[in-house]
LODRENRO-357536 format. One record per residue (C-alpha): residue in one letter; residue number from 1; x, y, z. Coordinates in steps of 0.5 Angstrom, whole numbers, plus 2048, in hexadecimal, padded with zeros to 3 digits. Example, Ala and Ser with C-alpha at 12.3 -4.5 7.8 and 13.67 -1.06 7.14 Angstrom:
<nodes>
nuza:vodren:xx:yy:zz
a:1:819:7F7:810
s:2:81B:7FE:80E
</nodes>
This chain:
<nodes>
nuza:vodren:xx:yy:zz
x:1:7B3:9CF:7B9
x:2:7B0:9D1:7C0
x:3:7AD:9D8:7C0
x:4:7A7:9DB:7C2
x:5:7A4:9DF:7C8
x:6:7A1:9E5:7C8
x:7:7A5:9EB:7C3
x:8:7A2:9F1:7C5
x:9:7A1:9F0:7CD
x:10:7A9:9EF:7CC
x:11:7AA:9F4:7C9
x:12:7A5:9F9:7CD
x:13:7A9:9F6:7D3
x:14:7B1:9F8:7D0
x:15:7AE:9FF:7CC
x:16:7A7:A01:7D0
x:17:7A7:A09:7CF
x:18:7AB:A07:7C6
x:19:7A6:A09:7C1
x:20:7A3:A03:7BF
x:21:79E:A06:7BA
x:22:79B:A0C:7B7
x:23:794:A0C:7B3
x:24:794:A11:7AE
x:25:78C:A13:7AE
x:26:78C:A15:7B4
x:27:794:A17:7B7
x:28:793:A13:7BC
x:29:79A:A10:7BF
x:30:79A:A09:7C3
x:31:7A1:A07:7C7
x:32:7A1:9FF:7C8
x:33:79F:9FF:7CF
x:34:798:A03:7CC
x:35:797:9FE:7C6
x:36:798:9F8:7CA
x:37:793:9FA:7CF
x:38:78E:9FB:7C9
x:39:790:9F4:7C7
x:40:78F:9F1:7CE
x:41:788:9F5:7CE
x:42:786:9F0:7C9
x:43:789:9EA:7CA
x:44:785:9EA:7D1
x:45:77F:9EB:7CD
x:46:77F:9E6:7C9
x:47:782:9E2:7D0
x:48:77B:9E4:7D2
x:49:777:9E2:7CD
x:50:77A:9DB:7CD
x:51:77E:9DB:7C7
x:52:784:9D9:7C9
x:53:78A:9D4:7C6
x:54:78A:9D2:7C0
x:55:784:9D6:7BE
x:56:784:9D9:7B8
x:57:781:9E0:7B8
x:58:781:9E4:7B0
x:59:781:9EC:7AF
x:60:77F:9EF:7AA
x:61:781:9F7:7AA
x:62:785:9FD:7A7
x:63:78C:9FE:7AA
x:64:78C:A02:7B0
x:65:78E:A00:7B7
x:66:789:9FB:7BA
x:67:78B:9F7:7B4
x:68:792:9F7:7B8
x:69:78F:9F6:7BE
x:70:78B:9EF:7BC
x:71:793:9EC:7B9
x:72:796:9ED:7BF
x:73:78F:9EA:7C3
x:74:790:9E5:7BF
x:75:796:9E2:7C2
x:76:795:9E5:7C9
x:77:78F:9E0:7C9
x:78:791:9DB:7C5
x:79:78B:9DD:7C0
x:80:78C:9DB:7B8
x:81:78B:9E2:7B4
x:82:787:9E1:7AD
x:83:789:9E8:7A9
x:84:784:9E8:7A4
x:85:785:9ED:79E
x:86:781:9F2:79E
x:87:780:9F2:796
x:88:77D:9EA:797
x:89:775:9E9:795
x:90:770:9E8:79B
x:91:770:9E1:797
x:92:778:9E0:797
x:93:778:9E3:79D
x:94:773:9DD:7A0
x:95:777:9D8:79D
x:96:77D:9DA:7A1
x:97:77A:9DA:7A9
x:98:776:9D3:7A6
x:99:77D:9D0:7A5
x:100:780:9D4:7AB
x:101:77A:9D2:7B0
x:102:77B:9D9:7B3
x:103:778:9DA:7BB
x:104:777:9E2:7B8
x:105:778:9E6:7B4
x:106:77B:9EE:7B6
x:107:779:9F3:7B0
x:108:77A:9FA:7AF
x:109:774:9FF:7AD
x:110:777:A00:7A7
x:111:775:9F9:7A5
x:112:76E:9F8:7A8
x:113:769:9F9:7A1
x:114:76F:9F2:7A0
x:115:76D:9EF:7A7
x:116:766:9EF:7A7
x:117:766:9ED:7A0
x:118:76A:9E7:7A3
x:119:766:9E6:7A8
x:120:761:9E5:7A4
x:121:764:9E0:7A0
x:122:767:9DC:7A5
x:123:75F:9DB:7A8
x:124:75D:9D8:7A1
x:125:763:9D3:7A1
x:126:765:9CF:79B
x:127:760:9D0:796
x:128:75D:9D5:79A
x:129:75B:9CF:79E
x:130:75A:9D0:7A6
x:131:762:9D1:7A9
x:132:765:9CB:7AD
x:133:762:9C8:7B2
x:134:764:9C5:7B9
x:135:76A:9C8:7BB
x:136:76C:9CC:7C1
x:137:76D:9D3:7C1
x:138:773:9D3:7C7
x:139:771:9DA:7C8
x:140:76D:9DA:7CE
x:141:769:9E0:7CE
x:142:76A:9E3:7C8
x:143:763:9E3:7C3
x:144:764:9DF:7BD
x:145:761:9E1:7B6
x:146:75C:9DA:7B4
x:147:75F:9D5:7B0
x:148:766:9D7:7B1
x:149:76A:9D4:7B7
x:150:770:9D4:7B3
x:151:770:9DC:7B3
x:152:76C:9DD:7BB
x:153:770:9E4:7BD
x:154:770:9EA:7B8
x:155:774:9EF:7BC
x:156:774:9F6:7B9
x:157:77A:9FB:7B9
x:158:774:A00:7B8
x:159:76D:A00:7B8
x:160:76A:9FA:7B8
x:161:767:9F8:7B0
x:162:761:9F4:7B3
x:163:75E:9F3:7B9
x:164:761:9EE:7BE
x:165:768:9F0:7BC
x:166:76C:9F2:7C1
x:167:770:9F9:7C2
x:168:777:9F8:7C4
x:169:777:9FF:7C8
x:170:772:9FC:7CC
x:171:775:9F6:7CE
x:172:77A:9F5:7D4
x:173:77D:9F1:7D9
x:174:781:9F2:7E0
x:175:783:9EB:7DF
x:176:78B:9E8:7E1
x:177:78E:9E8:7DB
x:178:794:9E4:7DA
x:179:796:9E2:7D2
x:180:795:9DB:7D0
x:181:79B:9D7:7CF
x:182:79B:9D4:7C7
x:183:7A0:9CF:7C4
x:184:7A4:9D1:7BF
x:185:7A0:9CD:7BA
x:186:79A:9D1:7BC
x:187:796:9D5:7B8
x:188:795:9DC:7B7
x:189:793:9DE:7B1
x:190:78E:9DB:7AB
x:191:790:9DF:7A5
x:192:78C:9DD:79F
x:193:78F:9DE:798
x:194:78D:9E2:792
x:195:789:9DC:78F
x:196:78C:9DF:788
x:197:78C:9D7:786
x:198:787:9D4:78A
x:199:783:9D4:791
x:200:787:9D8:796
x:201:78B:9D3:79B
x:202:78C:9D5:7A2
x:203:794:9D6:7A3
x:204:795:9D3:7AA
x:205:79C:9D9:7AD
x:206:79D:9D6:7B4
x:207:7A0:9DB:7B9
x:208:7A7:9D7:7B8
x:209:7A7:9DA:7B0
x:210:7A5:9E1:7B2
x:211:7A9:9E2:7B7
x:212:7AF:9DF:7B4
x:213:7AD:9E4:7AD
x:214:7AE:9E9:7B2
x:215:7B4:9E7:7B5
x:216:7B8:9E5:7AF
x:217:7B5:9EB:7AB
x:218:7B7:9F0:7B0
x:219:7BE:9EC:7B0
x:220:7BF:9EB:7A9
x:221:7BD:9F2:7A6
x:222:7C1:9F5:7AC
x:223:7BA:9FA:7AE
x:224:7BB:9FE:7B4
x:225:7B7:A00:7BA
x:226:7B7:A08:7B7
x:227:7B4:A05:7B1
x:228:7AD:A08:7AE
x:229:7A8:A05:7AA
x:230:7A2:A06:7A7
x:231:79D:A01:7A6
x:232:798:A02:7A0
x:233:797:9FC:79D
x:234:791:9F8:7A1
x:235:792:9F5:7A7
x:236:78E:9EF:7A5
x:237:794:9EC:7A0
x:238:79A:9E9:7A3
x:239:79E:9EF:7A0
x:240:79A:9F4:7A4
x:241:79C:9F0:7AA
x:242:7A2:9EC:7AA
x:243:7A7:9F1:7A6
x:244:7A8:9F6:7AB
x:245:7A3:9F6:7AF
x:246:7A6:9EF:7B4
x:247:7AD:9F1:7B2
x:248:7AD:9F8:7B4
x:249:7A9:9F7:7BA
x:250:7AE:9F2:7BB
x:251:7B4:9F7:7BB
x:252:7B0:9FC:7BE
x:253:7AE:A01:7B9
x:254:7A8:A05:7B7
x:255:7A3:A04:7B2
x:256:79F:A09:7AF
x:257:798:A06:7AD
x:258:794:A08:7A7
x:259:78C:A07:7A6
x:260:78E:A05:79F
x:261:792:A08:79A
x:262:792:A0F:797
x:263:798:A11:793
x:264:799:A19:796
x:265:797:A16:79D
x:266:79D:A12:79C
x:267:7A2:A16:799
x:268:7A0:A1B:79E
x:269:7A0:A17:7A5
x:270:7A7:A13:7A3
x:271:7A9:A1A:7A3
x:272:7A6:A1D:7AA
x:273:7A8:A16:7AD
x:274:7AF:A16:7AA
x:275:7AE:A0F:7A8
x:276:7B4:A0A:7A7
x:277:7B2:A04:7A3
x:278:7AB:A03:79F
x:279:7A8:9FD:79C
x:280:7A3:9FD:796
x:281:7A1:9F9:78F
x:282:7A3:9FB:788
x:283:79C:9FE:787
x:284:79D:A03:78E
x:285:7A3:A05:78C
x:286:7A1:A07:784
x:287:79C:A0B:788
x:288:7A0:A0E:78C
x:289:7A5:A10:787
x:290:79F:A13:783
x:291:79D:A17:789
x:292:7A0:A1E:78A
x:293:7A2:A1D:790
x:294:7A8:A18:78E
x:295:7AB:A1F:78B
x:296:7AB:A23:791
x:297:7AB:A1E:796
x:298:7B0:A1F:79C
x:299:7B3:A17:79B
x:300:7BA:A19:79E
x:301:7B8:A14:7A5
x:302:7B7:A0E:7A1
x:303:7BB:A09:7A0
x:304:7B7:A03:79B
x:305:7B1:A03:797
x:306:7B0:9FA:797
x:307:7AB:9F8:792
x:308:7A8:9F1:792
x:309:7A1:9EE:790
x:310:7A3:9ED:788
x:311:7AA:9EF:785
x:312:7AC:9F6:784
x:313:7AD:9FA:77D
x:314:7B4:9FD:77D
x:315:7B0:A04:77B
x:316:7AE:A04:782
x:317:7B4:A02:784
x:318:7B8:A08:780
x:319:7B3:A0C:782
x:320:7B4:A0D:789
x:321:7BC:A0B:788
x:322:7BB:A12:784
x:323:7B8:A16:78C
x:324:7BC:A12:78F
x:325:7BA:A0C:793
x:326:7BB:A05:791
x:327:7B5:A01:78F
x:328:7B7:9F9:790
x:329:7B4:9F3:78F
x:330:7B1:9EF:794
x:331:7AF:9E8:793
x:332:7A9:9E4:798
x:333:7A3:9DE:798
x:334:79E:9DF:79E
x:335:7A0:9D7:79E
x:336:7A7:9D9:7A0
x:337:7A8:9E0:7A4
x:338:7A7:9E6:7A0
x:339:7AE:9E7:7A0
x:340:7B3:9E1:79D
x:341:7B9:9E5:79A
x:342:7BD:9EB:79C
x:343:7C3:9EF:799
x:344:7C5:9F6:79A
x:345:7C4:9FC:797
x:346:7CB:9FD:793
x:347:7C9:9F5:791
x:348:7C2:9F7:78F
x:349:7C5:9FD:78A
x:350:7CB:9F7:787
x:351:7C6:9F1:787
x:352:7C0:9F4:783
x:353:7BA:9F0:782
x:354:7BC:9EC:788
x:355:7B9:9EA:78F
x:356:7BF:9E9:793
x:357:7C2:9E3:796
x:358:7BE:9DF:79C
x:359:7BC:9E1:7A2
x:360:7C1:9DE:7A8
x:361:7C0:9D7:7AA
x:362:7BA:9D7:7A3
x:363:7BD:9D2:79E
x:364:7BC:9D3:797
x:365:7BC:9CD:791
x:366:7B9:9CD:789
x:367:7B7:9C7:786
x:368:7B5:9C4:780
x:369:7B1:9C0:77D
x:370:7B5:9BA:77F
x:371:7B4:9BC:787
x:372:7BC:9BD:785
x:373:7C0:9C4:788
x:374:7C0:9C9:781
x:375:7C7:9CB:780
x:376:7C9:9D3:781
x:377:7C7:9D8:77D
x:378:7C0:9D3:77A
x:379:7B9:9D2:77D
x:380:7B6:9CD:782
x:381:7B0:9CE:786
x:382:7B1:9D2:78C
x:383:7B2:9CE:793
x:384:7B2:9D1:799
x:385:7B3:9CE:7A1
x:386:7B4:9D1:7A7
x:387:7B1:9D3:7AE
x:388:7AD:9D8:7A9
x:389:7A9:9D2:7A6
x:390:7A1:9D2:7A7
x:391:79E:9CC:7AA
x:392:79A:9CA:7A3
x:393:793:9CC:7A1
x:394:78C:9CC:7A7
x:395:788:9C6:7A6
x:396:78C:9C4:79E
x:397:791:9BE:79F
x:398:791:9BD:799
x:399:793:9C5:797
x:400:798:9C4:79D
x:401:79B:9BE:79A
x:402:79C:9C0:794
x:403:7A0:9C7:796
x:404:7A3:9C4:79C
x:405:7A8:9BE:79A
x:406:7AA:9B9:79F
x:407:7B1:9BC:7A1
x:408:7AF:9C3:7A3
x:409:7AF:9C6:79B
x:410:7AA:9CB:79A
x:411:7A8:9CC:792
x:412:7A6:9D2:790
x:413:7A5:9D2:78A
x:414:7AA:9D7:788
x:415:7AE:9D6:782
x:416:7B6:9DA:784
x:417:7BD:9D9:782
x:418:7C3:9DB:786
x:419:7C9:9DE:784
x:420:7D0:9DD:785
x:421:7D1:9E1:78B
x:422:7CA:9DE:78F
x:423:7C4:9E3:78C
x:424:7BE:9E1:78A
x:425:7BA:9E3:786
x:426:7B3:9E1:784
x:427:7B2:9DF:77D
x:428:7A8:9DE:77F
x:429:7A4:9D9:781
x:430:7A5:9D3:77F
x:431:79D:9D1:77D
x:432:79F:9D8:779
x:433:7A4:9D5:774
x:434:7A3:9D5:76D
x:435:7A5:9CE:76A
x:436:7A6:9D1:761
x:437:7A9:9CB:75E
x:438:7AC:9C6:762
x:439:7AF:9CD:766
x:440:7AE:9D0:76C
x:441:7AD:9D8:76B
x:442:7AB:9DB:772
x:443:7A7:9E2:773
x:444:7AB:9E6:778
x:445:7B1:9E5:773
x:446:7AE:9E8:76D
x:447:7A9:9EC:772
x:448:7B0:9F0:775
x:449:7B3:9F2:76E
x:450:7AB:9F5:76C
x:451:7AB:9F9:772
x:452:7B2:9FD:770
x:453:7AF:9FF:769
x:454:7AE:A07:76A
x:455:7A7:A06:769
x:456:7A5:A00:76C
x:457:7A2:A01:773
x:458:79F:9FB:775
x:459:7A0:9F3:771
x:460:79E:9ED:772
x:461:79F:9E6:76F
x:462:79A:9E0:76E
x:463:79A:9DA:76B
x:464:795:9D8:766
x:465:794:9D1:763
x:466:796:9D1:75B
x:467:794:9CA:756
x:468:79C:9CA:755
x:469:7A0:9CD:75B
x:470:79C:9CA:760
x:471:79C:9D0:763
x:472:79F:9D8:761
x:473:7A0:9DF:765
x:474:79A:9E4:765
x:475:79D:9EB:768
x:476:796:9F0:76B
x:477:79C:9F7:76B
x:478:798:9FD:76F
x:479:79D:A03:76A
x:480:79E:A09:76C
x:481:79D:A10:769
x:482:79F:A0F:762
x:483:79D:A07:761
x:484:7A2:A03:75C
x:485:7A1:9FF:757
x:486:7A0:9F8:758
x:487:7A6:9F7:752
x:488:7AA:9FC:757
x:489:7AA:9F8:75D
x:490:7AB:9F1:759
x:491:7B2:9F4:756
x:492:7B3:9F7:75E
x:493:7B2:9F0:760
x:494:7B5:9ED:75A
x:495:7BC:9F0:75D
x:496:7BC:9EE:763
x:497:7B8:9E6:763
x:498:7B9:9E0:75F
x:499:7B3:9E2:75A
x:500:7B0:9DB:75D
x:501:7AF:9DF:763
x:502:7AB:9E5:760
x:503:7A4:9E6:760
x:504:7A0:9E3:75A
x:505:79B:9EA:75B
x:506:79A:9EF:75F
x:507:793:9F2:762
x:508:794:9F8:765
x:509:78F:9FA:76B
x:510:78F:A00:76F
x:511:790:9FC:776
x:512:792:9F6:778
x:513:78D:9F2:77D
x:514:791:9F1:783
x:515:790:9EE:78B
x:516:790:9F3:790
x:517:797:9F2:791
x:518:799:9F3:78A
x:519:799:9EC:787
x:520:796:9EB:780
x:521:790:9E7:77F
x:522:793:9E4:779
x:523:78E:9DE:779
x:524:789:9E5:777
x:525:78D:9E7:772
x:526:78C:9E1:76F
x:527:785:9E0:76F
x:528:785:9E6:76C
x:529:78A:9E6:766
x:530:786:9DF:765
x:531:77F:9E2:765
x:532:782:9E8:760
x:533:781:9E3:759
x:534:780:9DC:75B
x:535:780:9DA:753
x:536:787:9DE:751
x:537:78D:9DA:751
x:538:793:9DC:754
x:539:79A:9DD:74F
</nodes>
């Protein structure tokens, strides 16, 4: 698929004067013509200070509009962007431009107690020994913290955290500025994954698979150059900046952008801002729902909620059925495009539980263990290919190997099923699965029906290793006001599952740990029942 060029300069050349976006803290509104000014501002900076092409160049910010800028640099400039997360330790962090060998690093203030205590870890080195030595810096002029050559241009979006940082207002250029002209299979972002299961790895997302998201998810859920959404969730995910953020820019419609996420702010400004479609995770919808906005907020202008990052409770979904609004399951991989499946609203309502059918031109199969297609209505591991597909992993051939096979099939490690009429739905992660005598049991099955019960808000399930079955279900149950019983909610479970599938015990908890964008870190929750009564045996 040859794709690539210049997103927002194309669509600041067809719709100049559209509303792009508007920056709730401080009202202002930008056309396209004014944000692709802004992102050309900085494209030529980094142009001056040498870094160029193929360069990697990381941000460390809240959401706000600078943020926007540096994406849309990016790609004028042909600059790799390495969005860092803005929960990561000064160490995690080190660990990530180490691995990325970043020409700079652009950072908000609201980090700078975090980026001086980076600098000061990254002059120690491994160990606390001095930093790499003997490479050159490629950015003339620019001063360089001793002992770090790979991070030489610490840029501010504020006031410097440290002497020798450069302030981005002081900069400037009125040099010629034409974009660079990058390849399909260029790079424009390096997005680093949660690192729940082990060391972050670098997600290489080259122009041809954003701009095909953007294409194909304007194209496949039917979005509208009218279309309106808010963006709370942090810009640093691959959600926060390829679910609408390419799409809609894509089809020319306007983005309302939120510092971070406020349930009465949201409810109030996709009032005022008659927004259209919303996206959130299970947990952001749960707060919303508890909000009292959720009750009085005018919602007549909105046509979808989407939720995706972990599946979706039919409370939730319920609930805002009740006012109203479908709420439908989306389903994506940073690997993959954070939008793979689409189905229409009356088919999210018919199909409950299901992620939809693939994308245009995206192709979906389900493998067993034999490396065999499964038959409908069983469950195989997830296999994805298309235009929408990463490049592999930064610097990890092996990782690359494993996920990406020799014919273009991305393994997502994703256990599904489809039905008879073509829906997916997924059943958990396939490191997930429980093996109880011989069986497989999977979580999110067991996970689905827990979430129906009146007073179960939020469920998971874990494997844990028994002297007889190998291995048996574990259920960690947030409850809701009047707690059940555990003998309650194994009868409930009982009239639904197999009595293999059903928990052996539950541990009731007031919240489960979850990643920024709603995945439950299961492997904590192991440690955690494990570390409970190492001596007790399981029944």
């Amino acid at each position: 698929m040859k794709i690539a060029g210049d997103l927002l300069g194309e669509r600041a050349r067809l719709t100049p004067d559209r509303t792009a976006l508007v920056y709730v803290p401080t009202g202002e509104r930008f056309t396209y013509a004014q944000l692709d000014a802004r992102a050309v501002r900085l494209a030529r900076i980094w142009r001056a200070l040498g870094v160029g092409k193929g360069d990697r160049f990381a941000i460390l910010a809240d959401s706000r509009v600078e943020y926007v800028d540096a994406f849309f640099a990016a790609a004028k400039a042909g600059v790799i962007l390495v969005p860092l997360g803005t929960r990561l330790t000064p160490r995690e962090l080190a660990g990530i431009l180490e691995d990325a060998r970043v020409s700079g690093l652009l950072y908000g203030a609201e980090h700078a107690e975090t980026v001086r205590s980076l600098a000061e870890l990254l002059n120690k080195g491994p160990q606390g020994q001095q930093g790499l030595q003997g490479q050159q810096t490629g950015v003339p002029g620019v001063p360089v913290v001793p002992g770090v050559p790979f991070v030489p241009c610490w840029l501010s979006l504020d006031e410097p955290a440290l002497p020798g940082h450069l302030r981005l207002a002081d900069l400037g250029t009125a040099d010629p500025w034409a974009p660079e002209r990058c390849d399909p299979e260029d790079l424009w972002c390096l997005l680093y994954t949660s690192g729940t299961t082990g060391k972050p790895k670098g997600v290489m997302l080259p122009h041809r698979m954003i701009l095909w998201n953007g294409y194909n998810t304007a194209a496949s859920w039917q979005l509208r150059p009218d279309d309106v959404s808010p963006i709370f969730t942090p810009l640093y995910h691959a959600g926060g900046l390829c679910v609408f953020l390419v799409p809609l820019f894509t089809i020319g419609g306007t983005l309302i952008l939120h510092r971070g996420f406020d349930a009465a702010e949201v409810w109030r400004v996709i009032e005022q801002e008659r927004c259209t479609i919303v996206l959130g995770v299970p947990t952001i919808y749960k707060l919303l729902m508890d909000d009292p906005g959720f009750e009085t907020a005018d919602l007549s202008s909105v046509r979808e909620l989407v939720s995706g990052g972990a599946p979706l409770p039919a409370y939730l979904v319920e609930a805002y059925q009740n006012r109203g609004v479908p709420l439908r399951q989306g389903y994506g991989l940073t690997e993959v495009g954070v939008n793979c499946f689409a189905m229409t609203i009356e088919e999210s309502i018919a199909k409950p539980g299901a992620i939809g059918k693939p994308l245009l031109f995206t192709e979906a199969r389900l493998e067993g263990e034999d490396g065999a297609e499964v038959a409908v209505g069983d469950v195989g591991e997830l296999l994805l290919r298309g235009p929408h597909v990463c490049r592999g992993y930064w610097n990890n051939p092996e990782a690359t190997a494993a996920a990406l096979d020799a014919e273009g099939w991305f393994h997502t490690g994703d256990l599904a099923r489809r039905d008879a009429d073509g829906f997916f739905y997924i059943a958990g992660r396939k490191k997930d699965m429980i093996i109880s005598g011989g069986v497989n049991v999977y979580p999110a099955e067991i996970e689905a029906e827990l979430l129906l019960h009146s007073q179960v808000r939020d469920a998971a399930v874990v494997g844990i290793p028994h002297p007889t079955w190998g291995e048996v279900g574990i259920a960690f149950v947030v409850p809701g006001d009047e707690p059940p019983a555990a003998e309650e909610i194994v009868a409930f479970l009982e009239a639904r599952l197999a009595r293999y599938k059903v928990p052996r015990e539950f541990v009731f908890v007031d919240v489960l740990p979850r990643t920024p964008y709603g995945k439950v870190v299961k492997g904590e929750l192991r440690e955690r029942y494990l570390s409970m009564e190492p001596s007790r045996e399981i029944p």
